[in-house]
C-alpha positions in Angstrom: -3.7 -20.6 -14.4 -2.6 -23.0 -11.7 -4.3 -24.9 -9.2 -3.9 -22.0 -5.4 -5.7 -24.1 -3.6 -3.6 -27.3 -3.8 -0.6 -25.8 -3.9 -1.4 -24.1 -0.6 -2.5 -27.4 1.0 0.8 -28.7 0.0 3.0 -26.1 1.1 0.9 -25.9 4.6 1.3 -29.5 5.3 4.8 -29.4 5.0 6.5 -30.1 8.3 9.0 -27.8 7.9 6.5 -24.7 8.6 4.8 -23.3 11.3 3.2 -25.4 13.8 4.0 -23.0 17.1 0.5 -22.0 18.6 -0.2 -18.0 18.5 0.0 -16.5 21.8 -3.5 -15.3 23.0 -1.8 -11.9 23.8 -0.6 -11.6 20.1 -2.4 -8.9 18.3 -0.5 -8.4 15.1 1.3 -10.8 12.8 4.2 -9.7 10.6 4.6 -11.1 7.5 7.8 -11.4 5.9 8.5 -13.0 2.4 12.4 -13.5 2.2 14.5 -14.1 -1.3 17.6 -14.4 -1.6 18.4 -11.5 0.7 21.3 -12.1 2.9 23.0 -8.7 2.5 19.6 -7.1 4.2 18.3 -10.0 6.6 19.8 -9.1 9.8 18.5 -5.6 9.7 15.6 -6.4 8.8 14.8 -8.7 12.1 16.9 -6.2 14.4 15.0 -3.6 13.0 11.4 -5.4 14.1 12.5 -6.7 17.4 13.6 -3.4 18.5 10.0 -2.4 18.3 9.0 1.0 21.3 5.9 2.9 22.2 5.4 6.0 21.2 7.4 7.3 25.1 10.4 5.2 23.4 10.0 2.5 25.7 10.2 -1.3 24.3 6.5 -2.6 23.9 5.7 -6.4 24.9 7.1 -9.0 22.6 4.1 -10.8 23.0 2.1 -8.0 21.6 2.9 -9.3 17.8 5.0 -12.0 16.3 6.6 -12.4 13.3 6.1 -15.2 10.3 9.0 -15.7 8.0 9.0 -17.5 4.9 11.9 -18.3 3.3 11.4 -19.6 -0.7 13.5 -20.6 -3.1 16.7 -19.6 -1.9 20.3 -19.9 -3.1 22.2 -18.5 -0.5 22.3 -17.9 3.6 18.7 -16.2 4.1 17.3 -19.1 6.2 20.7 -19.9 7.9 20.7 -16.2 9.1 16.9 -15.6 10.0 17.7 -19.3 12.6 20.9 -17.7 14.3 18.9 -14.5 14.5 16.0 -16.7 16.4 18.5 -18.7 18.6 20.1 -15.2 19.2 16.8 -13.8 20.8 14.5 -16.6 22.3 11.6 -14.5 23.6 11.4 -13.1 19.9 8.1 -14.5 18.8 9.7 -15.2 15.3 8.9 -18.4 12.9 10.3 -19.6 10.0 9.9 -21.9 7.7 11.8 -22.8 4.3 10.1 -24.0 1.3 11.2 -25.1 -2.6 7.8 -23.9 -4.5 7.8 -24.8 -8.2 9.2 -22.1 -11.0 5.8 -21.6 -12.5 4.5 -20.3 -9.0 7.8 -19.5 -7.1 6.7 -15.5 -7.6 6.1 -12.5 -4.9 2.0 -12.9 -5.1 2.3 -16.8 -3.9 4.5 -16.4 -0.8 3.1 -13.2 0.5 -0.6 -14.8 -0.1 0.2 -17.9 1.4 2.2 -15.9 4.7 -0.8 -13.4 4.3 -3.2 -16.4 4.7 -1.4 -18.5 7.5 -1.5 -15.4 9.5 -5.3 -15.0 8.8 -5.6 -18.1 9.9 -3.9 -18.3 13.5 -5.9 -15.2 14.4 -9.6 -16.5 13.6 -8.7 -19.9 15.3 -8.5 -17.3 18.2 -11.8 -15.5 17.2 -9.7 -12.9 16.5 -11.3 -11.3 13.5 -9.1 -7.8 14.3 -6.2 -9.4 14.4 -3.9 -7.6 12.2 -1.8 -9.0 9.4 1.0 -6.8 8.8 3.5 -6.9 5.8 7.0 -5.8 5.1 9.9 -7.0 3.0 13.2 -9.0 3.4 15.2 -5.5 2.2 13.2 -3.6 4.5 13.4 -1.7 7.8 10.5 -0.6 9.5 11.0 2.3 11.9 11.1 1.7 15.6 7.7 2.7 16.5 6.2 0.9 13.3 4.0 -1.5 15.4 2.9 0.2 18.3 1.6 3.0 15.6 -0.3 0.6 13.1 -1.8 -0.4 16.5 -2.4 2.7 16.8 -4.2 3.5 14.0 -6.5 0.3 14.1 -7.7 1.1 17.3 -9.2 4.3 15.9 -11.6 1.9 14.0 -9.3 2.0 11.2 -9.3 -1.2 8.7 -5.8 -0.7 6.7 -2.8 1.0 7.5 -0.7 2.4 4.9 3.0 3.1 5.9 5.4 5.5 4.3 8.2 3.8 2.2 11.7 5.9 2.4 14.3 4.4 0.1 17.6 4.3 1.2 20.6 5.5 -1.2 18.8 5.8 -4.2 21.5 5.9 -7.3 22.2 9.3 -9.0 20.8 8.5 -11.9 17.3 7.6 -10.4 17.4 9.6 -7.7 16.0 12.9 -9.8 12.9 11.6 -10.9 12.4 9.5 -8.1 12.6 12.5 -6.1 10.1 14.7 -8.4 7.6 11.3 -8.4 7.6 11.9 -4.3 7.1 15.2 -4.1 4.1 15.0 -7.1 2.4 12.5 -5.5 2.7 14.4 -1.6 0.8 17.3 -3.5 -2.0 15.0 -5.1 -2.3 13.7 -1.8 -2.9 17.1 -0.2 -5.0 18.4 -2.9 -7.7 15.3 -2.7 -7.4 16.0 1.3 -8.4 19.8 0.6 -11.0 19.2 -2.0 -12.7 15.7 -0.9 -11.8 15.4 2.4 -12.0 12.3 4.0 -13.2 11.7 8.0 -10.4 8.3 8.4 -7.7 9.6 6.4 -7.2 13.2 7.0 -4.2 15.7 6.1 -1.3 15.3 6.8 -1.3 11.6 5.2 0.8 10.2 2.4 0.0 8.4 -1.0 1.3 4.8 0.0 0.1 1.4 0.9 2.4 -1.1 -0.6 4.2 -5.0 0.4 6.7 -3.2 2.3 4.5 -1.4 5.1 0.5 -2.5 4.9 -1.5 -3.4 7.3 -5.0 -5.0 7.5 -7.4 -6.7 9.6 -8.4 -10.0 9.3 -12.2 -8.9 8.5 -11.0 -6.1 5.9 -8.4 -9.1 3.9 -11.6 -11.5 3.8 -13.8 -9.1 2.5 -11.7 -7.6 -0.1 -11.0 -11.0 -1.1 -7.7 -11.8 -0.2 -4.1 -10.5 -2.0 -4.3 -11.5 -5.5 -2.0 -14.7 -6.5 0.4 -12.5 -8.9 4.0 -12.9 -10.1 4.2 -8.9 -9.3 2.0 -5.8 -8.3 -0.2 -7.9 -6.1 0.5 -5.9 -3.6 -1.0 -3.0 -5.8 -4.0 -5.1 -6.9 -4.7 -5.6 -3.0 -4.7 -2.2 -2.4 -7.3 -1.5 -5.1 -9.2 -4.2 -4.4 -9.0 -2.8 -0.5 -10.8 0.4 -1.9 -13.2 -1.1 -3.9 -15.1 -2.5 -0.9 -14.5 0.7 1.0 -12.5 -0.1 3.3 -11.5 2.3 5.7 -7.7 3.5 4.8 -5.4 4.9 6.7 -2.3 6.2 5.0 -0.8 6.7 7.8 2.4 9.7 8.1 4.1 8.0 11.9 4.2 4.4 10.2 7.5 4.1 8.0 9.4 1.8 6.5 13.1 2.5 5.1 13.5 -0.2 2.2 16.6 -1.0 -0.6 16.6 1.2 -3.2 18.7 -2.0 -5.5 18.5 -2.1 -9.5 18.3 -5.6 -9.4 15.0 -6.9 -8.0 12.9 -10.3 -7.2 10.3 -9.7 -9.5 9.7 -8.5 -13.3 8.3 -5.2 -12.0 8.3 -3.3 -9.2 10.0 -0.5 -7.4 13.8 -1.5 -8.9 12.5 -2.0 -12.2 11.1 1.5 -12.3 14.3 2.7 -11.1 16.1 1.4 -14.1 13.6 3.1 -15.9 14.0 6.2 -14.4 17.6 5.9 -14.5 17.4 6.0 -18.2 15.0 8.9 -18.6 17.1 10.9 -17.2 20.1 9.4 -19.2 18.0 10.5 -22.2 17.6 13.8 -21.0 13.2 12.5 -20.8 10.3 13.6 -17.9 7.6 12.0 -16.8 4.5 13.3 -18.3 1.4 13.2 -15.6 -2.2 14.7 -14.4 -2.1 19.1 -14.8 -3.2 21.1 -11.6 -6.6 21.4 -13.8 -7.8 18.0 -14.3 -6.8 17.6 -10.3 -8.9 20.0 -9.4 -11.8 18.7 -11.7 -11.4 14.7 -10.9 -11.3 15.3 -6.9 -14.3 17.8 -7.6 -16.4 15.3 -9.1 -15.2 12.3 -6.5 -16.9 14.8 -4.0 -20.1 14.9 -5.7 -20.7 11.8 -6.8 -19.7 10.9 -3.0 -22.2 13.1 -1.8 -24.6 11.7 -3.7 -23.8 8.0 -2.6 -24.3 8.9 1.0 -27.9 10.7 0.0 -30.8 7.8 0.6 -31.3 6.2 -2.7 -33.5 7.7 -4.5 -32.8 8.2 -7.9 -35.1 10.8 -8.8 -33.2 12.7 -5.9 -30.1 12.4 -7.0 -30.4 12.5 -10.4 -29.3 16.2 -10.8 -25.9 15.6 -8.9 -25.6 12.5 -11.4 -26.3 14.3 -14.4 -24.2 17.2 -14.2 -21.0 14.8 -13.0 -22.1 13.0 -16.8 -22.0 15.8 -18.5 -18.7 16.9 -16.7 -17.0 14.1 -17.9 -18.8 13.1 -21.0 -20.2 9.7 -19.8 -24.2 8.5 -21.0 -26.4 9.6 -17.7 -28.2 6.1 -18.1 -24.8 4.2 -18.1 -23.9 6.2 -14.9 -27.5 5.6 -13.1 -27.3 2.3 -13.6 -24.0 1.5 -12.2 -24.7 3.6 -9.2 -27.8 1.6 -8.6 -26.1 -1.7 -8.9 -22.6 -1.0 -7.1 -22.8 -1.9 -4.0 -20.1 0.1 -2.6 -18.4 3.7 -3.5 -14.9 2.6 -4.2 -15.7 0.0 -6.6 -18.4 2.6 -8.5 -15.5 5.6 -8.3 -13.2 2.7 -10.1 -15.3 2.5 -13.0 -15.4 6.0 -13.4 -11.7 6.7 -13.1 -11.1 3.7 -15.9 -13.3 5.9 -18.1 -11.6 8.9 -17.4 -8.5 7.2 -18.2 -9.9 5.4 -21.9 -11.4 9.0 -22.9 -9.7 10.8 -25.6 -11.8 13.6 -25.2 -11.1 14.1 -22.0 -7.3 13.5 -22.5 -7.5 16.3 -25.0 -9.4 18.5 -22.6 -7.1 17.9 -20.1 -3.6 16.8 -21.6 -0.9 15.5 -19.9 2.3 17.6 -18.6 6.0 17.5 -17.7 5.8 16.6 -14.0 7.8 20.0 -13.2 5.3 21.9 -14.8 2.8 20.0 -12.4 5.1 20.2 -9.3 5.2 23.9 -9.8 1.7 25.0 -10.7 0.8 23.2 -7.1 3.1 24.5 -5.1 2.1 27.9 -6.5 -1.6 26.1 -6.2 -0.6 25.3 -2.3 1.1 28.1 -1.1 -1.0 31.0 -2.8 -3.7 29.7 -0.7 -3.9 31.4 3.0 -6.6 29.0 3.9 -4.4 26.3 3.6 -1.5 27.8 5.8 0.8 25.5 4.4 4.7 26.2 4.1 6.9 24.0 2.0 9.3 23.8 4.8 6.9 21.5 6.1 5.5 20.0 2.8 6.0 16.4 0.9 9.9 17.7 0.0 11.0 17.0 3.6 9.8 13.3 3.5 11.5 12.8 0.1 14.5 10.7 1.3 
């Protein structure tokens, strides 16, 4: 492990970064961790100064600015992010250029140490709903992407998760990328019908990644802060973001159109699993994932055991609920009580139970794994055999699968 804290001192006395004062008008702060990214820079900044309301008309420039951090670089990223700033002057856009050492030159220091320097400019404005807003440097958010986190946040919403389109995914990806979208869209809808949720309603997506999250200053401090990882920190935030229950917003009018390259910045993320994908389905291999059965039964039991959280506690009053979602999935009823009397939030108890559910044999062999086109099909038939649900696929996940 290495030393976050004096590395961060270091790196935030440097001269070379950002020292302009955040306009008191300034409610959101992108944050934008650049690589080595030169063939997707300039659309990338066009793309978030050309920022409109939701009647198409541009919204203030002083409204949010943009923090760029430029790191470890071998070719014209920071060259093109300054003629880009000279370019367009009343662009609140800062950027700095930094050298960070190969042991902690990764994804997880430069988006915490952006993520941080924006937390930091809004509380020395009391700002504690300011809102610190990721993308990436192959990224393009859409054109009302701000004004709709705004949006969203207003609605006493903590974190916005954006939809992330990929652009031009290869052939040889593209299939099970494509069935991955879709499968996820119907889990998505399924939890909405069977737990529903009062801040993240249907319709809603099943994202809330680096390249379109956003998060108030009070929601980052209490979950802790993004995780200092080489990669998936951005997946450990958002489970860390659930665990103190914050209020999640996976928002369907916030997108983000990002690369869809083989060769990524990190050792795993979205290109790596294309490569992976690429060769599945060079192999002639599917994906194996959760049946339409254990679906049904997991969200059932989220339901009850969150119906049982908001009851007072009492533990003699709930102790029915608990026992039968036990026996349901096989756990001790003492090792459940207990844990519900000592979490002190819903997300992080419904974690625990989830890592059971996924170290269970028996349950595995209750509810075995399937071809994801199995899955797909017994939900649509799931989806569109229910009247209720008024739900045509015209409509449905397959439309958003780009």
């Amino acid at each position: 492990m290495f030393n976050y804290g004096a590395i961060y001192s270091c790196v935030m006395s440097n001269s070379a970064l950002y020292k302009e004062i955040q306009s008191s008008e300034t409610r959101l702060c992108v944050i934008v961790p650049v690589k080595d990214e030169e063939d997707y820079l300039s659309n990338t900044l066009e793309a978030l100064y050309f920022q409109n309301d939701a009647d198409s008309k541009p919204i203030s420039q002083g409204i949010y600015e943009v923090l760029l951090l430029v790191n470890n670089s071998t070719d014209k990223s920071y060259h093109i992010a300054l003629e880009y700033q000279k370019k367009h002057p009343n662009f609140q856009l800062h950027i700095a250029d930094i050298n960070l050492d190969e042991e902690v030159a990764h994804i997880g220091t430069v988006r915490r140490l952006l993520m941080d320097e924006a937390y930091s400019r809004f509380m020395s404005n009391n700002k504690p709903d300011g809102i610190i807003a990721s993308t990436d440097g192959d990224s393009e958010v859409d054109s009302g992407w701000v004004y709709n986190i705004i949006l969203a946040i207003d609605k006493g919403i903590d974190v916005v998760g954006g939809r992330i389109i990929s652009k031009k995914t290869s052939q040889l990806s593209r299939l099970h990328h494509l069935q991955n979208v879709t499968y996820r869209h119907y889990v998505s809808r399924l939890e909405a019908f069977i737990n529903p949720c009062a801040h993240d309603p249907w319709p809603r997506h099943f994202q809330c990644y680096g390249p379109s999250v956003a998060v108030t200053c009070e929601a980052y401090d209490r979950a802790g802060r993004l995780p200092i990882l080489p990669f998936l920190e951005d997946e450990e935030f958002r489970k860390a973001l659930y665990r103190v229950d914050a209020k999640v917003r996976l928002c369907p009018n916030v997108k983000v159109y990002t690369s869809s390259r083989l060769a990524g910045r990190v050792d795993f993320g979205f290109s790596v699993q294309l490569q992976h994908w690429a060769k599945m389905n060079s192999n002639g291999m599917q994906v194996e994932v959760e049946s339409l059965q254990e679906l049904l039964e997991k969200f059932e039991l989220k339901r009850l055991l969150k119906k049982a959280w908001q009851q007072p506690r009492d533990l003699q009053g709930i102790g029915k609920i608990l026992s039968e979602i036990a026996n349901r999935l096989q756990l001790s009823k003492t090792w459940l009580l207990l844990e519900y009397k000592n979490s002190k939030h819903f997300g992080s108890l419904w974690e625990k139970i989830e890592q059971h559910i996924s170290d269970n044999k028996l349950w595995r062999k209750r509810y075995p794994l399937i071809p994801i086109v199995d899955a797909i099909r017994l939900l649509r038939h799931y989806f569109f055999g229910q009247p209720q649900l008024k739900v045509s696929e015209q409509t449905f996940a397959l439309k958003n699968t780009a």
